[in-house]
N, C-alpha and C positions, 0 to 999 in steps of 0.2 A: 656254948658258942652261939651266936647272934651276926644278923646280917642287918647291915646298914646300907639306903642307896642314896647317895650324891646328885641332884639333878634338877629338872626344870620340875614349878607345882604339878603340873600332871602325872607327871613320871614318881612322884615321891606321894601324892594322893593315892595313885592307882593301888603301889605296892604298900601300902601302908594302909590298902582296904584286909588284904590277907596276912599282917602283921607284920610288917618288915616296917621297922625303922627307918625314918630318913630324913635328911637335911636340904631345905628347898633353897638353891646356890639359883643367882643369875650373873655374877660377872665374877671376874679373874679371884680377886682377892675373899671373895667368901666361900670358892669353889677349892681354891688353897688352902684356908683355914678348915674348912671343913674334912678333908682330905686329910691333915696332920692330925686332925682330931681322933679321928676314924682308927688311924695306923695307930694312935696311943691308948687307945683302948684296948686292953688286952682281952676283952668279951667277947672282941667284932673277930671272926674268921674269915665272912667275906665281905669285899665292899661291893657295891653292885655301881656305878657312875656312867650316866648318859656319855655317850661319844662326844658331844658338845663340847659340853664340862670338863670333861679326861681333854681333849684340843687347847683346850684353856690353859692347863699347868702341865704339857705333856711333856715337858724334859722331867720333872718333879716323877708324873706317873713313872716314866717308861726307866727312870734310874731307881727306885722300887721295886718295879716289875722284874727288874733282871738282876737285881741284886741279893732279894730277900725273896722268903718263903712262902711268909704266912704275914697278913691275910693273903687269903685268895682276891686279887681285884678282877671284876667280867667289867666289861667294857658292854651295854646294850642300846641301841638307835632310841630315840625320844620319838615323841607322837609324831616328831616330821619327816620317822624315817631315817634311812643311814646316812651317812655323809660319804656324800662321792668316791669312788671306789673301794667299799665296804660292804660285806654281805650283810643282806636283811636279816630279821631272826628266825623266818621260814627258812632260807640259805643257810642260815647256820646249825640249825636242826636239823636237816635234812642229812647236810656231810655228818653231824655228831650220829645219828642214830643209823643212817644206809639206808632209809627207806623214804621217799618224795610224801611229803604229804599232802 
């Protein structure tokens, strides 16, 4: 099982320093190809995709998301941060593990 992330170049250099695979998407249509890509790989278990990006094809994400199992999609803020009314990934670490860091 392998993980792929979806995202702007930062976001897919960063995680692609500690080994994670990724596809560097900037508009609608590569961030959708890329994304069908991902689901027909039967390697990839989770996809990781900027909020950005996942905004870009969110009916495609969100009927995925509630339909199917596997992969696991995370949804994670890009270097600009989250998008208006959305927890940080400190906020969302924080509720996941019960302790403020």
């Amino acid at each position: 099982m392998k993980y792929l992330v979806i995202g702007d170049e930062d976001t897919v250099l960063g995680l692609g320093m500690v080994g994670v695979e990724g596809r560097i998407v900037r508009e609608k249509d590569d961030t959708l190809k890329a994304f069908k890509e991902a689901l027909s790989d039967r390697e990839v278990g989770i996809v990781i995709i900027t909020e950005r990006m996942a905004s870009l094809i969110r009916p495609t994400v969100d009927r995925f998301i509630f339909s199917e199992d596997f992969p696991l999609i995370v949804e994670i803020p890009d270097r600009k941060g989250p998008l208006p009314g959305r927890k940080g990934i400190r906020e969302m670490v924080n509720a996941a593990i019960g302790v403020k860091l």
